[in-house]
N, C-alpha and C positions, 0 to 999 in steps of 0.2 A: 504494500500500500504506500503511495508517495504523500509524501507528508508536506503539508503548506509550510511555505516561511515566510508567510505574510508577519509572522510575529517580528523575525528578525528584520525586513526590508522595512517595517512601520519602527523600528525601534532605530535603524540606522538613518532614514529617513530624518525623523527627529535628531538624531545627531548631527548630523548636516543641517538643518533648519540651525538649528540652534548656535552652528558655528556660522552658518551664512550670513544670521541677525548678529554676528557678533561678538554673542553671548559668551561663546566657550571660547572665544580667542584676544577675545579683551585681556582676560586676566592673564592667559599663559601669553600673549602676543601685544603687550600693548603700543607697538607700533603699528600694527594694524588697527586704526581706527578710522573709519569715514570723516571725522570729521578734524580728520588734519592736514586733508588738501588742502594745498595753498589755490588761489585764486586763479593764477599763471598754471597749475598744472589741473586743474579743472575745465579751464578755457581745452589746452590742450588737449584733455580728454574726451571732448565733443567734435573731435576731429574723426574722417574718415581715413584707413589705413589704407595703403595700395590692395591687399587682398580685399576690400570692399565690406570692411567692419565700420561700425560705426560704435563709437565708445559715447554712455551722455555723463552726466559730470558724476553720479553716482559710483562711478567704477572705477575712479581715480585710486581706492584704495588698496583693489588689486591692482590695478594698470601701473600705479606707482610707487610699489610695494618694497621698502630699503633698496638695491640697487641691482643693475642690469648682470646677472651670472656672467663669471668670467667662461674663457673656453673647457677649461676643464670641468667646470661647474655643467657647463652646458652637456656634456658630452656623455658625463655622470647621469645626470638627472635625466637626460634624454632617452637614453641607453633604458633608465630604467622604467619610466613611464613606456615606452613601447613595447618593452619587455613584459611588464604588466597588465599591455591590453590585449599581446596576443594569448599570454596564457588564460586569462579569464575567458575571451573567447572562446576557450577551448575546454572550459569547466575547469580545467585544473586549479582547484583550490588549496592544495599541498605546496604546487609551486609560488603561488602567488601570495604563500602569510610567508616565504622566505622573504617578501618582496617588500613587506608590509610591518612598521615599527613594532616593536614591542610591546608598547602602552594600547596602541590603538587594537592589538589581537588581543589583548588581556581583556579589554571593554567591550569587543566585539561578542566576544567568547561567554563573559560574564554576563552578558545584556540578555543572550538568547535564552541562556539557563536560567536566569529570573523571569520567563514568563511563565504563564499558565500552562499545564502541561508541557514545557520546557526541559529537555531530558541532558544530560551529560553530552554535548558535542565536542570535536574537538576545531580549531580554524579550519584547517582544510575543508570539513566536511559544509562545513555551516557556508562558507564562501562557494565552494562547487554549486552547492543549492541556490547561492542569492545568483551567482553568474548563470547556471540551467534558465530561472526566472526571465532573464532578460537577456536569452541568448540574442535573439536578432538582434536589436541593438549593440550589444558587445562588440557583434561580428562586424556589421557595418561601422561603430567606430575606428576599431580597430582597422578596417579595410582603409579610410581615409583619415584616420588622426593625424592634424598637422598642429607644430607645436610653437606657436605665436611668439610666445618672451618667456624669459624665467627669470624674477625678479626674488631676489635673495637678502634675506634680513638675519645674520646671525646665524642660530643654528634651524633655519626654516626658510623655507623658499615655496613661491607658488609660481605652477604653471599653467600658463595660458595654453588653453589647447583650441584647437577648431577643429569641426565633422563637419562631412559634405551636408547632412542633413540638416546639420545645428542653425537655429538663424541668427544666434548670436554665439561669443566664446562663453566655452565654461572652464575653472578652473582646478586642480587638485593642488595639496598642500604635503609638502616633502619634510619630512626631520632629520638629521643627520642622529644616526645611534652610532655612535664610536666615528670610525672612520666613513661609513657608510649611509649614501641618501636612502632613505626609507619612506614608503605611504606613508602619509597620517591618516589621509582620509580613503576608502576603500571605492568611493563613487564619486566623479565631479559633480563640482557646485555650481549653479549658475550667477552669475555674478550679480553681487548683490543689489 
């Protein structure tokens, strides 16, 4: 019998709300805040890109997020979010909590075992289920992810991504654990 994870996608869902509003990246990120665009980078941000993005002044705080990733940063992070959409494409959820911080598999893992009827899972299994969910989509990002800017504050960077289908960019949020870029988040956010 195949078991719903509507518990889990409503419970990650909310976690992403919650970081999209702000909420959870205030306290651990407070350079991430909307409201410390400067005027000049808000202007800016109402600007059209050559790929035919259009940014409004709301998005300044990803769009201008601590500073432009240097090449290796790039290269890292890049490596790794691609790496990450094609294994979820493909359900593999064993490979992709390699792929995925520490903290964020901990709370993944914990989230789904506090619901109702919520049994013992381990990452892998719980992620193969949310990426089965939304196979087609996976596959189609994953067929056209293009990766806009990676803007880098410390020990966290967010990346601008774009899908052929997307009408706008959405973004994911990377941590460095040791030496290494890692998810924080397991689904792009849309910009806020």
């Amino acid at each position: 019998m195949k078991r719903s994870l509507t518990p889990l996608a409503t419970s990650l869902a909310a976690l992403l709300f919650l970081a999209a509003c702000g909420h959870a990246r205030k306290a651990a990120h407070p350079n991430l805040n909307p409201g410390t665009a400067t005027p000049a980078s808000e202007a800016a941000s109402r600007e059209t890109t050559p790929d035919g993005l259009t940014y409004d002044g709301d998005d300044a705080a990803v769009r201008f997020y601590g500073r432009r990733a240097g090449s290796l940063e790039q290269q890292a992070i890049g490596s790794l979010v691609k790496l990450y959409y094609a294994v979820a494409a493909k359900h593999d959820g064993a490979t992709a909590c390699r792929l995925i911080h520490t903290i964020t598999i901990e709370a993944t893992v914990e989230s789904y075992a506090e619901r109702p009827g919520g049994h013992t899972e381990n990452c892998g299994t719980i992620l193969s289920g949310l990426y089965e969910r939304h196979h087609r989509e996976l596959v189609r990002d994953s067929a056209t992810l293009k990766i806009i800017d990676m803007r880098v504050g410390g020990l966290t960077a967010l990346v601008l991504l774009r899908f052929a289908m997307a009408s706008q960019p959405v973004y994911l949020e990377v941590h460095r654990e040791g030496p290494t870029w890692k998810l924080w988040t397991v689904l792009a956010s849309h910009m806020p």
